[in-house]
C-alpha positions in Angstrom: -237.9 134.3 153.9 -235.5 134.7 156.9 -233.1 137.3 156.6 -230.3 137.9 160.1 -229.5 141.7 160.3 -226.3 142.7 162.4 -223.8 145.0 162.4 -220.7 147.2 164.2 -218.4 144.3 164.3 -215.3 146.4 165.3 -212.8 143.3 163.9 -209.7 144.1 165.8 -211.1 146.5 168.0 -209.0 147.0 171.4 -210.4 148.4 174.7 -206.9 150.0 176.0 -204.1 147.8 176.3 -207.2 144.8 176.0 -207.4 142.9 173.2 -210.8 141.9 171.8 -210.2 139.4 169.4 -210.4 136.1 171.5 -214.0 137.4 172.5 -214.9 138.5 168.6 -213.9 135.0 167.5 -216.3 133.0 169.9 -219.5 135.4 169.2 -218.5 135.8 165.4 -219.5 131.3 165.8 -222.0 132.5 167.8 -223.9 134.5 165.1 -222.6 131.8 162.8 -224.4 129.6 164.4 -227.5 131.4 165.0 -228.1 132.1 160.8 -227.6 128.0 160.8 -230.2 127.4 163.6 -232.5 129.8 162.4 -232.2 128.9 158.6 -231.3 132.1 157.7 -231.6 133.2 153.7 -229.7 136.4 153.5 -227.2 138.2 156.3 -227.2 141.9 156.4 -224.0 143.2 158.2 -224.6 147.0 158.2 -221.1 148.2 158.4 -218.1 149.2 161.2 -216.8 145.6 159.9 -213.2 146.5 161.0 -212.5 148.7 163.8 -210.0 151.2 162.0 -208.8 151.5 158.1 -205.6 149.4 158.7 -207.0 146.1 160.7 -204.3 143.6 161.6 -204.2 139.9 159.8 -205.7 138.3 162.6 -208.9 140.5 162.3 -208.9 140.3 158.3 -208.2 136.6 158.9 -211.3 136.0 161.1 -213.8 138.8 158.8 -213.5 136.7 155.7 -213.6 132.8 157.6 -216.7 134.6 159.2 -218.3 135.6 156.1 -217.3 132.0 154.3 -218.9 130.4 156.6 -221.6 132.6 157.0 -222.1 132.1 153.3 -221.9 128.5 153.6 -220.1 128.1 150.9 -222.4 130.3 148.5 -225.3 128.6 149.3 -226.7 131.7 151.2 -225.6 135.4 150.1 -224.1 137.8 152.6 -224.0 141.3 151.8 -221.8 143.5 153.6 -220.7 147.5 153.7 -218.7 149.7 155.0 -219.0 152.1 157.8 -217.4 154.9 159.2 -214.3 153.4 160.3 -213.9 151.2 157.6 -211.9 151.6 154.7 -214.4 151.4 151.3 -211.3 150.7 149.0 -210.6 147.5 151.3 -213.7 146.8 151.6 -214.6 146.3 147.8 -210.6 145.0 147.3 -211.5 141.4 147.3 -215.2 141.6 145.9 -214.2 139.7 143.0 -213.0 136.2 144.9 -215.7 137.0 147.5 -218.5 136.9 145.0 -217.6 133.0 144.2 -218.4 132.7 147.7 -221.8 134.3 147.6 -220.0 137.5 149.8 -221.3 141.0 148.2 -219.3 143.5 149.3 -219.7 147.2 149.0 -217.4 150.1 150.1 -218.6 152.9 148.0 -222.1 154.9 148.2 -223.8 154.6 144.9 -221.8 151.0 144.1 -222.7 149.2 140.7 -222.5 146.1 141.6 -222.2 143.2 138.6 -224.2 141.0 138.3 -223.9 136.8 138.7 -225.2 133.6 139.3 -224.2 131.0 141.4 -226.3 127.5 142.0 -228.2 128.8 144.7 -228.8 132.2 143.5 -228.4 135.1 141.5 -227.6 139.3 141.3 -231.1 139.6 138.7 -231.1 143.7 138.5 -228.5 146.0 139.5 -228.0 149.8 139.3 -226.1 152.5 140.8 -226.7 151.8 144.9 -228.9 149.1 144.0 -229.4 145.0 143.9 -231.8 142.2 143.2 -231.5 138.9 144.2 -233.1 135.9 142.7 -233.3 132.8 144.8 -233.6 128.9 143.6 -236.5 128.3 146.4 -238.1 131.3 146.3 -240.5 132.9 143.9 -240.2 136.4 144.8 -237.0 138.6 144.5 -235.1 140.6 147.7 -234.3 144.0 146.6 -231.9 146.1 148.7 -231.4 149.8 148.3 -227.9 149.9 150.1 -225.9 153.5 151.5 -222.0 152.2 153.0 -221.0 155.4 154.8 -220.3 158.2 152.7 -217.6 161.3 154.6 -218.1 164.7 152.7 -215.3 163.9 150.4 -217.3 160.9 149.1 -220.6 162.7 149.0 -219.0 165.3 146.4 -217.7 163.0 144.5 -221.1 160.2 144.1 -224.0 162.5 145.1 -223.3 165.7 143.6 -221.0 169.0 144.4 -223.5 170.7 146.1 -222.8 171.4 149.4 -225.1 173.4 150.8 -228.1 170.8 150.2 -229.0 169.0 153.4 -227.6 165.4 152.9 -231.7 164.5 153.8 -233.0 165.7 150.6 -229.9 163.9 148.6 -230.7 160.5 150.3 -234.6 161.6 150.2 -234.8 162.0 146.4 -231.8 159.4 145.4 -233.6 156.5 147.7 -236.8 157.7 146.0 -235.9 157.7 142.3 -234.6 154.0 143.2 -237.7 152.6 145.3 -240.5 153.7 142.8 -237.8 152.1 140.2 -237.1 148.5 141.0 -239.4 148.5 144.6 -243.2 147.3 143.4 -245.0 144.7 145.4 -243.9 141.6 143.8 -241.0 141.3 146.0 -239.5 142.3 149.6 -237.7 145.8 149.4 -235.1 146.2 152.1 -232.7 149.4 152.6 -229.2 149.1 154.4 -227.0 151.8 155.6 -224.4 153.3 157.7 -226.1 156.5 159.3 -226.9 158.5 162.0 -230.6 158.1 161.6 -232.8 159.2 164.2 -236.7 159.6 164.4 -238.1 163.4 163.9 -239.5 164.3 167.2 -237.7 161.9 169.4 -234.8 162.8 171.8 -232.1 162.3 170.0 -229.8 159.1 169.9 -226.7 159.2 171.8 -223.6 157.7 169.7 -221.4 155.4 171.9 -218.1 156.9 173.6 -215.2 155.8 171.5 -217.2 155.8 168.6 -216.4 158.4 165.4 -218.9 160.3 165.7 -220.8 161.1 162.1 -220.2 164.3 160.5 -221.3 164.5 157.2 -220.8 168.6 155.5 -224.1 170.6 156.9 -226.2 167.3 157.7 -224.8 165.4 160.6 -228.5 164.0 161.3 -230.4 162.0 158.7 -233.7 161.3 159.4 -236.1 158.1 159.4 -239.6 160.0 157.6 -237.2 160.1 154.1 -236.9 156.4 153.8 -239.3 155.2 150.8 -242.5 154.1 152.0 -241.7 151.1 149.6 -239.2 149.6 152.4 -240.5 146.9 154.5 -237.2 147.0 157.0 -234.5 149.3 157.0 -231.2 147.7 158.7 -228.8 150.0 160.4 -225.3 150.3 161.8 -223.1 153.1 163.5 -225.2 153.3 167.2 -224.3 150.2 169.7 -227.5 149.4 171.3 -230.5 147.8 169.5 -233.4 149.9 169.0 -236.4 150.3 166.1 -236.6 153.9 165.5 -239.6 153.1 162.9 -242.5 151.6 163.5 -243.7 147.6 163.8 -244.9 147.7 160.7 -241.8 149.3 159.3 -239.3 148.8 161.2 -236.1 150.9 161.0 -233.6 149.1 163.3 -229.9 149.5 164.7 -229.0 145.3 165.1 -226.3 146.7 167.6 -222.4 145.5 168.5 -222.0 142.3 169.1 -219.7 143.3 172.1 -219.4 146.1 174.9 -217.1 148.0 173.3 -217.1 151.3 175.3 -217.9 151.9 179.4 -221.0 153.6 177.8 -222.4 150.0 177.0 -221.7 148.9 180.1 -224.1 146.5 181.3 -225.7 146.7 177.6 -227.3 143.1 176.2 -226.5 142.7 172.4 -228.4 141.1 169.5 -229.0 140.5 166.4 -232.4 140.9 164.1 -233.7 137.9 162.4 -236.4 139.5 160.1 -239.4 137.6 158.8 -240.5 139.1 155.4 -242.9 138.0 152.5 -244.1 140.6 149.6 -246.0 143.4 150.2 -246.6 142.2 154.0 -245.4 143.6 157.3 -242.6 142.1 158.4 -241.9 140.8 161.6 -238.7 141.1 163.6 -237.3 139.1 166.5 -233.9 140.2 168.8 -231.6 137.3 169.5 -229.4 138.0 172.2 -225.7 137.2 172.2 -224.0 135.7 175.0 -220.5 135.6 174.3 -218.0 138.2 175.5 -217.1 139.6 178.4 -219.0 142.6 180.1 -217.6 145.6 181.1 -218.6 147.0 184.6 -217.8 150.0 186.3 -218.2 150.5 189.9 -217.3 152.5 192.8 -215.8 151.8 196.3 -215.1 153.6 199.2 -212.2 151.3 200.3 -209.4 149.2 199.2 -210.6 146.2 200.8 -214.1 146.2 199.4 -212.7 146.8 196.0 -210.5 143.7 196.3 -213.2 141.9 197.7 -216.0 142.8 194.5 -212.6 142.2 191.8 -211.6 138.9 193.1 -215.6 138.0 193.0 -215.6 138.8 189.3 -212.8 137.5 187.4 -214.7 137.7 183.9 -214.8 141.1 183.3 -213.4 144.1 182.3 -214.1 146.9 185.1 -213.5 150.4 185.3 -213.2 150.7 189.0 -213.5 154.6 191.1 -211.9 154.8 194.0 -213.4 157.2 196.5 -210.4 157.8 199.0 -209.3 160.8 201.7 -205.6 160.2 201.1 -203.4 159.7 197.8 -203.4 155.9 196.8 -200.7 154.2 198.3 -198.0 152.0 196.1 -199.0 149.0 197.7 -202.8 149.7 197.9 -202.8 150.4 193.6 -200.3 147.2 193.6 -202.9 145.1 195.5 -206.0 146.5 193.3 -204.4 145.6 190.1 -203.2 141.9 191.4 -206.6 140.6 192.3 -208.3 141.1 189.1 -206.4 140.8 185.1 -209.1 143.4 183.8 -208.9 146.4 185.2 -209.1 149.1 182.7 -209.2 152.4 184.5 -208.6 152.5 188.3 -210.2 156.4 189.1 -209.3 157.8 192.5 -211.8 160.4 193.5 -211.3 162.8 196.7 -214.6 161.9 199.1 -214.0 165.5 200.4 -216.0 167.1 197.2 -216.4 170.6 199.3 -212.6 171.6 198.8 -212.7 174.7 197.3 -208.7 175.5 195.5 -209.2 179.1 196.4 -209.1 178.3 200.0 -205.0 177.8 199.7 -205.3 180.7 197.3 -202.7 182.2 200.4 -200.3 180.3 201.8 -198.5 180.8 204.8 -194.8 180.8 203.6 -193.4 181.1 207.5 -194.6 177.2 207.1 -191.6 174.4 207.5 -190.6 172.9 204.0 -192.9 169.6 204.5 -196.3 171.6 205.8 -195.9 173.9 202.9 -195.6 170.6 200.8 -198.8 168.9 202.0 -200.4 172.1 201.1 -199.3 172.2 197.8 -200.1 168.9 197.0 -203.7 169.6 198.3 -204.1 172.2 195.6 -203.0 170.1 192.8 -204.8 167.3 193.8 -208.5 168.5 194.6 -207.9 168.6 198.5 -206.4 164.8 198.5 -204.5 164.5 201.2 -200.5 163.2 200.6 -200.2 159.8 202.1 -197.2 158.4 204.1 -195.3 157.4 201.2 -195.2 160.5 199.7 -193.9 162.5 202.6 -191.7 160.3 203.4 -190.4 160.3 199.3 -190.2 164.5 199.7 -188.7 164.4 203.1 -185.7 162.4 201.2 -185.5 164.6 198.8 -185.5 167.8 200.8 -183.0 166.3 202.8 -180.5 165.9 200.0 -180.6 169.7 199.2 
């Protein structure tokens, strides 16, 4: 069986004043069309499906035409939850059209979800954070332990009032009593979640700037050594770039974004997992990588005209551009910079003169005319950056209508 594992689509998800959309639509066909190409069974999408609790109707619009087709018509089950920025009561809204559709979705830890049968395939066992699947051209079921993020609010209320247990041993024992359940050898055993999950003994993962970071009551790290040893592949979301933090034999995997999203990711390839996975095997795994969407650069100049230069060589982007200069930036110069290129995101000046020490105008000389005494000032605000011509010339005016 061929299962496609992704996650962290951000739908609506803006970088600034930049829109993402027009770049979510073409790699949301993108990973339409890789499930096609690849005769994909099942599609995991491990949460972070919107990019806030209130997504606009063009990013709703494109989630659910995304998972229809996705679906193919309920030919081929998709199974979605919600992450961190989602909201789990909009999530699980429509689940009851969606499911006509083959589309399980699931915004609640501990979900019960009903069970049904369409021509292709069928929900066969279901319990409290727990599904089967049956499928027409297979004769082994898929079950999939699945954990949508859960904020300390939501932990009270499904896992128990007990705060001062480490969320570890909640997942540890609640994953277990379901595994040695419903997870025997007769079928492929899968787990999905939205966590911070990182490998005991490993540096720990950095989560991507922008991104909500996960704090969930005394636990803000879960870790891989409590997932069942039933599970063949755990699919992850929450961290932007794709890694395995299990082993190849059991791989525990964040899919990744299927965009740049942050200046963190810069220079970042994305992918998706298409898993490979028979009963009580090893599963293999293979990264596709995406190629839709723009990349997001940041780079450093030393003048105005090399900065032009690199931004008119590299329209398709979205740059974060430092500016290493002596002098303030002039009006023209910042009007020049932002002409040649329609995705500039931050333009950073930085002083070159990084041995200005503010304590050495800690005295001024006040017997100083009006316009010396302003140059020094202006130094001492602005990390030794010298005022440029168009500045003193802006203050002179000024000082002359006193």
């Amino acid at each position: 069986m061929k299962i496609l594992h992704t996650a962290d689509w951000h739908l609506g998800k803006r970088l600034e004043r930049f829109s993402r959309l027009e770049e979510q639509v073409l790699v949301m066909n993108e990973i339409i069309e890789i499930a096609d190409e690849n005769s994909v069974d099942l599609v995991l999408i491990a949460g972070d499906l919107f990019d806030n609790f209130n997504p606009s109707v063009e990013a709703t619009e494109l989630f659910y035409k995304t998972l229809k087709r996705l679906s193919l018509n309920g030919k081929r089950p998709v199974i979605a939850i919600s992450g961190n920025h989602d909201s789990p009561s909009l999530i699980d809204a429509p689940d009851p059209l969606a499911r006509e559709c083959g589309i399980i979705l699931i915004g609640h830890p501990k979900a019960n979800i009903a069970p049904f049968e369409l021509e292709h395939f069928k929900i066969s066992n279901t319990s409290a954070g727990f599904i089967e699947l049956e499928f027409k051209n297979h004769n082994f079921p898929v079950r999939i332990l699945h954990t949508p993020f859960a904020n300390e609010v939501r932990l009270k209320e499904y896992f128990g009032e007990n705060k001062e247990e480490e969320l570890n041993n909640v997942l540890r024992e609640n994953w277990k009593q379901i595994a040695d359940e419903f997870c025997n050898e007769s079928g492929i055993n899968l787990l999905m979640a939205h966590l911070y999950m990182n490998k005991k003994g490993a540096p720990l993962l950095e989560e991507p700037e922008g991104e909500k970071p996960i704090k969930i009551g005394n636990a803000d790290l879960i870790w891989s050594d409590i997932i069942p040893h039933q599970i063949q592949y755990t699919a992850l979301g929450h961290l932007h770039g794709f890694q395995n933090i299990g082993t190849s034999e059991k791989p525990v995997v964040y899919s990744s974004s299927p965009l740049c999203y942050s200046f963190s990711e810069a220079g970042q390839t994305k992918y998706v997992s298409i898993i490979e996975a028979e009963p009580n095997k090893p599963v293999s795994f293979e990264k596709l990588a995406l190629k839709n969407g723009k990349s997001l650069v940041r780079k450093t100049f030393d003048s105005v005209d090399k900065t032009v230069e690199w931004l008119l060589e590299n329209p398709n982007s979205l740059v974060e551009v430092t500016l290493e200069s002596e002098t303030f930036l002039k009006a023209e110069e910042r009007k020049l910079i932002y002409q040649s290129h329609g995705g500039i995101v931050h333009l950073i000046p930085r002083v070159k003169n990084q041995d200005f020490n503010e304590n050495q105008l800690s005295e001024i000389n006040l017997n100083q005319d009006i316009q010396a005494l302003f140059k020094d000032y202006f130094r001492s605000k602005n990390g030794g950056q010298e005022a440029n011509e168009d500045l003193i010339h802006l203050f002179n005016e000024i000082a002359s209508e006193k």
